[in-house]
C-alpha positions as CSV (number, residue, x, y, z in Angstrom):
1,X,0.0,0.0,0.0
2,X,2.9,2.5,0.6
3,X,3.5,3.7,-3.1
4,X,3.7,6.9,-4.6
5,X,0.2,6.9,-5.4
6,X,-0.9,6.2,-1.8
7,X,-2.8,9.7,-0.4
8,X,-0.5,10.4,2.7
9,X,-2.0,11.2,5.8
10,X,-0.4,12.7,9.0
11,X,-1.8,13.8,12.1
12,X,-0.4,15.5,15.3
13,X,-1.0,14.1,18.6
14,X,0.2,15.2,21.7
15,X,-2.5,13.9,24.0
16,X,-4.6,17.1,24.2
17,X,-8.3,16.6,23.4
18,X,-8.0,18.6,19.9
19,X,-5.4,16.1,19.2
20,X,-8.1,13.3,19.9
21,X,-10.7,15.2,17.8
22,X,-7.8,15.7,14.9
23,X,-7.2,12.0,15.1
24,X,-10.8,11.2,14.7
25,X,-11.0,13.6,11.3
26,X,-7.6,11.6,10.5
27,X,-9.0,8.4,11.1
28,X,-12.3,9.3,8.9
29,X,-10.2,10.5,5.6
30,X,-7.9,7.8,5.5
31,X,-10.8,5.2,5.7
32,X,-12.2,7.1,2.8
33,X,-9.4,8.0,0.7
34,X,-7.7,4.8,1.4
35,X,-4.7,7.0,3.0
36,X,-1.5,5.9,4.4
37,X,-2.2,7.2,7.9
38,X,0.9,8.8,10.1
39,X,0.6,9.6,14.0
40,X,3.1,11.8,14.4
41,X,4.0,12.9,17.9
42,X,6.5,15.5,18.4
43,X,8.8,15.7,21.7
44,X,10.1,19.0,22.5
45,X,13.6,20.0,22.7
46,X,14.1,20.3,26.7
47,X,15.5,24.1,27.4
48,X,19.2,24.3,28.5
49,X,18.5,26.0,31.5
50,X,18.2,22.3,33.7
51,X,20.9,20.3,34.5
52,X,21.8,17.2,32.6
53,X,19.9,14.8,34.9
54,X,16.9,17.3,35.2
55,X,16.9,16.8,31.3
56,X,17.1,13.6,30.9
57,X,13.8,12.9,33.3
58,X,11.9,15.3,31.5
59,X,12.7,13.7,28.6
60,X,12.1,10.1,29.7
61,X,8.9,11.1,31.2
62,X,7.6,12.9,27.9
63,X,8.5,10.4,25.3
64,X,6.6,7.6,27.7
65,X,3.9,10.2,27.4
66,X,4.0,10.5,24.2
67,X,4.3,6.5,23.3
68,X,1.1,6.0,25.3
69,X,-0.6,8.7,23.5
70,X,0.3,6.6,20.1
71,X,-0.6,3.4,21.8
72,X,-3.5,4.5,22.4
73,X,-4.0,5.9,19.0
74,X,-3.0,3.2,16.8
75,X,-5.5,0.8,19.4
76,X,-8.4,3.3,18.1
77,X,-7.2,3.5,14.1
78,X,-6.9,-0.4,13.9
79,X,-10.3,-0.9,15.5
80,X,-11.5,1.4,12.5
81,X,-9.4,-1.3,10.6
82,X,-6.7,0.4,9.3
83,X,-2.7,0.0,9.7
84,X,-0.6,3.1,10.8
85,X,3.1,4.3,11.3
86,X,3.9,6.2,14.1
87,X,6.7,8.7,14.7
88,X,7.9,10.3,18.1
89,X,10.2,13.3,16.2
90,X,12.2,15.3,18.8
91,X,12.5,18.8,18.0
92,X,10.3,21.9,18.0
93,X,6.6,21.7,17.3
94,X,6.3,23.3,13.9
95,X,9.9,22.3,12.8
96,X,9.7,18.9,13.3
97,X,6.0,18.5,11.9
98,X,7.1,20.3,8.6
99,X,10.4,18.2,8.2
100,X,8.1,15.5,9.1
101,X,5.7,15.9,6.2
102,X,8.6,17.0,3.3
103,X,10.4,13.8,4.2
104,X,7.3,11.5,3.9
105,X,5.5,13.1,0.9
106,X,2.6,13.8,2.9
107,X,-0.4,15.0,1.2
108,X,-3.1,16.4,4.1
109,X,-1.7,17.1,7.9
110,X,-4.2,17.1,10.1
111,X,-3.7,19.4,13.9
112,X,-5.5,20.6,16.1
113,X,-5.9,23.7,16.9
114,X,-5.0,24.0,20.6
115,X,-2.7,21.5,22.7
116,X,0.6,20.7,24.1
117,X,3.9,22.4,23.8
118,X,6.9,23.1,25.7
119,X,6.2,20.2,27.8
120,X,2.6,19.9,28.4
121,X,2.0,23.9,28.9
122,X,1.5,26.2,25.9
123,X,-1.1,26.3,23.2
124,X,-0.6,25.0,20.0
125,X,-1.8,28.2,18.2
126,X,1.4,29.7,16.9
127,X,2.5,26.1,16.2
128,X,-0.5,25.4,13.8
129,X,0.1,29.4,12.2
130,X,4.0,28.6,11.6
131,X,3.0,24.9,9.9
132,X,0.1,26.1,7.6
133,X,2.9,28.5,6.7
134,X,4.9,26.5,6.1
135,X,4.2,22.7,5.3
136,X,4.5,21.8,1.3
137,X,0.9,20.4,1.6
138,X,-2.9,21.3,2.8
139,X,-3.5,21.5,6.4
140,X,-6.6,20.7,8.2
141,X,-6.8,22.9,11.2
142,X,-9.7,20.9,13.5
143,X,-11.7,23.1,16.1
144,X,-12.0,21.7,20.2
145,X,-14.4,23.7,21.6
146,X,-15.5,23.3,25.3
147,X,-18.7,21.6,24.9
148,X,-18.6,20.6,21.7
149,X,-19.9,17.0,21.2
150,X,-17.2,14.2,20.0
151,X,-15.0,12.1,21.4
């Protein structure tokens, strides 16, 4: 199935309930395109300002956040009975996404628009403005409103 005719999908998850609603518009098109789905999970550089051991916890601790985010994620897409790759890319946010897409052809990214950054604080608003700036393909920007029915 992973040919150069294959629609590419990729979505961003970080855990954050847009990220959940994102994943269920990315899990929606690639049943009915027949995609390539992507869950792409990006781990933030950790700010030089902590010591080397102060670092490498808050790493540890994000990536296994992070790998049961996608665990939990590829549970719900193969229920919907379709395959995924998943991808834990260190860097920052919109960086790393747009690298992401360029190097795997991705036709349609799929974010939402509020979430995690900088280790589980800021929103993901200037993140989703820098990659529909800046990614080579479409972006689907998917609203989470409080109150707003879904999953």
């Amino acid at each position: 199935m992973d040919d150069a005719s294959t629609y590419r999908i990729a979505v961003g998850l970080d855990g954050s309930a847009a990220s959940w609603k994102a994943l269920d518009e990315a899990i929606a098109l690639t049943i009915q395109k027949q995609a390539l789905l992507y869950m792409v999970s990006i781990q933030e550089e950790t700010e030089a300002s902590y010591s080397a051991a102060e670092i490498l916890d808050l790493e540890k601790t994000s990536r296994e956040q992070l790998e049961r985010v996608q665990l939990k994620a590829r549970m719900l897409a193969e229920t919907s009975g379709i395959q995924v790759s998943t991808a834990i890319v260190t860097g920052s946010s919109a960086n790393a996404m747009v690298a992401f897409v360029k190097k795997n052809k991705v036709d349609l990214l799929v974010v939402g628009d509020t979430g995690h950054s900088s280790l589980w604080g800021a929103l993901l608003g200037n993140t989703a403005d820098k990659i529909v700036r800046h990614a080579p393909c479409s972006v689907l920007i998917v609203r989470c409103r409080e109150g707003a029915s879904g999953s």
